[in-house]
C-alpha positions in Angstrom: 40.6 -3.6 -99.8 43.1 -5.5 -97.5 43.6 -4.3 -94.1 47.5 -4.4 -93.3 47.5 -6.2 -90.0 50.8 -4.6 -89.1 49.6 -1.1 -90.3 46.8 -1.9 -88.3 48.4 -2.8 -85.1 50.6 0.1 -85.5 47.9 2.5 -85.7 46.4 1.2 -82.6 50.0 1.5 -80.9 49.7 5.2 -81.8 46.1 6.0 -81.8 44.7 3.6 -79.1 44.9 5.8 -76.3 43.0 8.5 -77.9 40.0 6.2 -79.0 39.9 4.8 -75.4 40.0 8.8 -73.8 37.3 9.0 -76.6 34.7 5.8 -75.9 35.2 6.4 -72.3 34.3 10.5 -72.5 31.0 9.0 -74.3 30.2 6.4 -71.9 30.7 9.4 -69.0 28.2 11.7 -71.0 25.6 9.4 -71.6 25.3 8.6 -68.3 25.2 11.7 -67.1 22.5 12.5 -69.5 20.8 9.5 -68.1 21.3 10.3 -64.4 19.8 14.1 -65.0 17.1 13.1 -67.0 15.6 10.2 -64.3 16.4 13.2 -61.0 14.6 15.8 -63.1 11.8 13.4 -63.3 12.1 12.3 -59.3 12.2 16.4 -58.5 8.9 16.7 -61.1 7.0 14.0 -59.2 8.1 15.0 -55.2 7.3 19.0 -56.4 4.1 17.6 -57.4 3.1 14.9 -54.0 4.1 18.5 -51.9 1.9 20.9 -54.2 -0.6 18.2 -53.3 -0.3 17.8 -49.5 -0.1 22.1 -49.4 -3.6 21.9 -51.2 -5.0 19.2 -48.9 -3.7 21.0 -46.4 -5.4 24.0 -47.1 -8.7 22.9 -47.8 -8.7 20.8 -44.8 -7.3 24.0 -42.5 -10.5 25.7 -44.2 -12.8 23.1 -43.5 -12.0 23.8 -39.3 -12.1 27.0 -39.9 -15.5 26.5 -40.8 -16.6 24.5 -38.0 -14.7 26.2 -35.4 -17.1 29.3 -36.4 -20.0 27.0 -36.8 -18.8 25.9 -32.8 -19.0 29.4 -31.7 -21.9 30.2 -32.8 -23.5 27.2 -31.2 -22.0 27.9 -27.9 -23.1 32.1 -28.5 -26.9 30.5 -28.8 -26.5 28.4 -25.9 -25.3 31.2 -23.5 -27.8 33.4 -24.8 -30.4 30.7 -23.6 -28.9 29.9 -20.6 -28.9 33.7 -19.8 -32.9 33.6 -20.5 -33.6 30.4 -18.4 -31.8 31.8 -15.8 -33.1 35.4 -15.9 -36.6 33.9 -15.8 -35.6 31.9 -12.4 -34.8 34.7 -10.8 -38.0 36.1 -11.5 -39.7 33.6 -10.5 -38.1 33.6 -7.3 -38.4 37.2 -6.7 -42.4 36.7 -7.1 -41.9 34.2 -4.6 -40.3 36.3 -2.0 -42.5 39.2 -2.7 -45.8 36.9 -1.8 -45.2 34.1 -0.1 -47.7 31.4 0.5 -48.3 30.2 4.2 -47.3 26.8 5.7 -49.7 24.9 6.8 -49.9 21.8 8.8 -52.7 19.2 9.9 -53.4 18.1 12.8 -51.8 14.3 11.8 -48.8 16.0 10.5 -48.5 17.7 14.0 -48.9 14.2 15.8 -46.6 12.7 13.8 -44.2 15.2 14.1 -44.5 15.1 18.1 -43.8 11.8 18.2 -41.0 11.8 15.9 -39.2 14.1 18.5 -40.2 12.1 21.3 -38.4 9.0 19.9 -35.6 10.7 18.7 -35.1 12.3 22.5 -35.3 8.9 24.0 -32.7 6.9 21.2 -30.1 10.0 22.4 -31.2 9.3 25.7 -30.4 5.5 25.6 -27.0 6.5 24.0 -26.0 8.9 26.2 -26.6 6.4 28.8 -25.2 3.6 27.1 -21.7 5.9 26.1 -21.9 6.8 30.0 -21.8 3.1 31.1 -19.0 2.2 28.7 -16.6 5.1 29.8 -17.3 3.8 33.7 -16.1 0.2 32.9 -13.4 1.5 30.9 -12.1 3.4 33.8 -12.9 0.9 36.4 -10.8 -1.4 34.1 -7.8 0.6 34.3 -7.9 1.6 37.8 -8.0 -2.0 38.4 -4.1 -2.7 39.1 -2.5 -6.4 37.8 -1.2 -8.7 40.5 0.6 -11.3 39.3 1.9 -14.6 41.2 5.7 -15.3 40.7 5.4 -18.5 38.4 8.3 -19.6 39.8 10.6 -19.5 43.0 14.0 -17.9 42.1 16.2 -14.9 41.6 15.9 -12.5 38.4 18.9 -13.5 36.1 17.8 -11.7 33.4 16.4 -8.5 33.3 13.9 -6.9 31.1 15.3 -4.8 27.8 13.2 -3.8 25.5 14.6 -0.6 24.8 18.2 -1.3 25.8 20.6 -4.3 25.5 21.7 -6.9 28.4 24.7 -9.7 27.5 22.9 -13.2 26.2 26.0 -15.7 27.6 24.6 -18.1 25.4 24.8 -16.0 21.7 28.0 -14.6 23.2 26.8 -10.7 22.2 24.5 -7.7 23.4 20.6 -8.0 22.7 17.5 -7.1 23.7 15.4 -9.4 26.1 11.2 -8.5 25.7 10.8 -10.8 29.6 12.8 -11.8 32.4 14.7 -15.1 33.1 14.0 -16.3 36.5 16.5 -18.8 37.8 15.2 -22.5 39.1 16.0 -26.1 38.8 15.3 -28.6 36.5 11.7 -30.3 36.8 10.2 -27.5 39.3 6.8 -26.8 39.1 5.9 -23.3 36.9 2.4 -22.1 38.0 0.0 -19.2 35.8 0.4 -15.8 37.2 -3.1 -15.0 36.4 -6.7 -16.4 35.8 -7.3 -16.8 32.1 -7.6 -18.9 28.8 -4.9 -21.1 27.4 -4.7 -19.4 23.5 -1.4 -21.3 22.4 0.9 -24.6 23.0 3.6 -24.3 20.8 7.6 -25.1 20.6 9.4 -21.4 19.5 12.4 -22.1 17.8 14.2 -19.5 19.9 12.7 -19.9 23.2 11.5 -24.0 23.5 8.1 -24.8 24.9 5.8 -22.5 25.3 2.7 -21.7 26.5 0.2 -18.4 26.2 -2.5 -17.9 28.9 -4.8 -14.8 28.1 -6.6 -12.1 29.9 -8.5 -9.2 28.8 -5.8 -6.7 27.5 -3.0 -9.5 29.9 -1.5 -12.1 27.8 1.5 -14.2 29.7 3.9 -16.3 27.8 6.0 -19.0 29.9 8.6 -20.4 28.1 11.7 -23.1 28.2 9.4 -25.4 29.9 9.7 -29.0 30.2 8.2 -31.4 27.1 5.6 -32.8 29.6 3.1 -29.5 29.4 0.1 -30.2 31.7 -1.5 -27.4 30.1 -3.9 -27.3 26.4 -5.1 -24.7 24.2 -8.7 -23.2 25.1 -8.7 -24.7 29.0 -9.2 -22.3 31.5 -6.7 -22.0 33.9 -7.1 -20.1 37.5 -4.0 -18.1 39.0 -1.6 -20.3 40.8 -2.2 -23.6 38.8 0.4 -26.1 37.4 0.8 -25.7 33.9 4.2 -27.3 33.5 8.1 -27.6 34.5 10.8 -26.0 33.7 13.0 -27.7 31.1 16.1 -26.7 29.0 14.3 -26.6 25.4 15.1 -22.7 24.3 18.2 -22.8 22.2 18.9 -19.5 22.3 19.1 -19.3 26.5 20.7 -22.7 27.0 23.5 -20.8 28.7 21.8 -19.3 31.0 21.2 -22.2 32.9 17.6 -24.3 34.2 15.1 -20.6 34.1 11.8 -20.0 33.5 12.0 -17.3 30.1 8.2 -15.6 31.5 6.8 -12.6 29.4 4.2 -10.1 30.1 2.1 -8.1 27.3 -0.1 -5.5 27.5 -2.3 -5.2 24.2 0.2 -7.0 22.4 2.9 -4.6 23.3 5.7 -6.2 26.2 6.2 -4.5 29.4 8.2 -5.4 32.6 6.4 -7.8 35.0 8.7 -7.7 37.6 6.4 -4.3 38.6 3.5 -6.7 39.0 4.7 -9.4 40.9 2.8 -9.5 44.4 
């Protein structure tokens, strides 16, 4: 049997659209039936992995259960044993305070004991006495009054400010000042102001050449000296003795004019030494 090709092509012209609708309605269906079928089986298997993890969980929530009792009655036993222990302590120490057994001591015990006390009296003896002596030099140390000698010859230009502010001609602006400038010429002499121990020789960046002579709780700095220091660390100098001259080395008091920048501390902390000054 020939097939007309025009008959053929014809009947697609009518039909085709149908066929297409019809192949394409397929295609849909057996892909849905696909899609269902592999969720169902998805839904199967996650209903099952829970069912699982609720049995697991179960069991496991029984198995504490278990030893949570088993806990308590361990710690029950315990208490109940503890209360025993403790009721037979009591006991045992009302016997005790009902008859009590004497003390007794011999006659070495009783020596030795004597002699314990008499050395413990004399050690709190010898600290009393030691304490007693301290307190006396401490107070004959501060009723002991500081006399300084004016290292140099001159007028205050200056003033001490360590809790207020005093005009710095040379920075141009208010600052504080922890010693006093005292006004000389170039090259004079600058003599210590107090016995003691050279501790330090340096240049400050601020205040030139300096050097620190120490005393006790009394440390004096003299400062914007001269580069020929006659002074060196750890030499003990006496009050009144040539440890330099005054220069123009502190950059931050050039202004000021040829001084002597001198500074007085008291345990570290400055104080004003014009007070001091014979």
């Amino acid at each position: 049997m020939r097939i007309n090709r025009e008959n053929l092509i014809r009947f697609f012209d009518r039909k085709g659209f149908y066929i297409v609708l019809f192949l394409s309605v397929v295609v849909i269906a057996a892909t849905s039936v696909y899609v269902t079928n592999n969720n169902l089986k998805k839904l199967e298997e996650l209903r099952k992995a829970q069912q699982e993890e609720i049995n697991s969980a179960i069991e496991s929530d029984w198995g504490y259960e278990e030893e949570l009792a088993q806990a308590q009655e361990e710690k029950e036993q315990q208490n109940n044993s503890t209360a025993v222990i403790s009721q037979q302590q009591e006991n045992n120490v009302s016997d005790k305070k009902e008859n009590p057994q004497p003390v007794t001591k011999n006659s070495d015990e009783v020596k030795s004991s004597g002699k314990n006390d008499s050395l413990t009296n004399s050690k709190v003896a010898t600290v009393m006495a030691s304490t007693t002596s301290t307190i006396k030099k401490d107070s004959n140390l501060s009723s002991t009054m500081l006399v300084l000698l004016k290292p140099v010859n001159g007028d205050i230009i200056l003033e001490f400010a360590k809790d207020k502010l005093v005009f710095s001609k040379t920075l141009q602006e208010w600052t504080t000042h922890k010693g006093v400038d005292i006004g000389s010429n170039l090259g004079e002499p600058v003599l210590s102001a107090m016995d003691g121990i050279v501790t330090k020789v340096y240049k400050d960046p601020k205040l030139g050449n300096t050097v620190v002579i120490k005393n006790g709780k009394w440390e004096t700095r003299y400062a914007n000296l001269d580069d020929e220091i006659l002074a060196k660390e750890q030499e003990k100098i006496v009050r009144g003795q040539q440890i330099g001259k005054i220069g123009e080395s502190a950059k931050f008091e050039v202004g000021e004019g040829p001084h002597l920048h001198f500074e007085l501390l008291e345990n570290g902390i400055p104080v004003d030494p014009i007070a001091y000054f014979k």
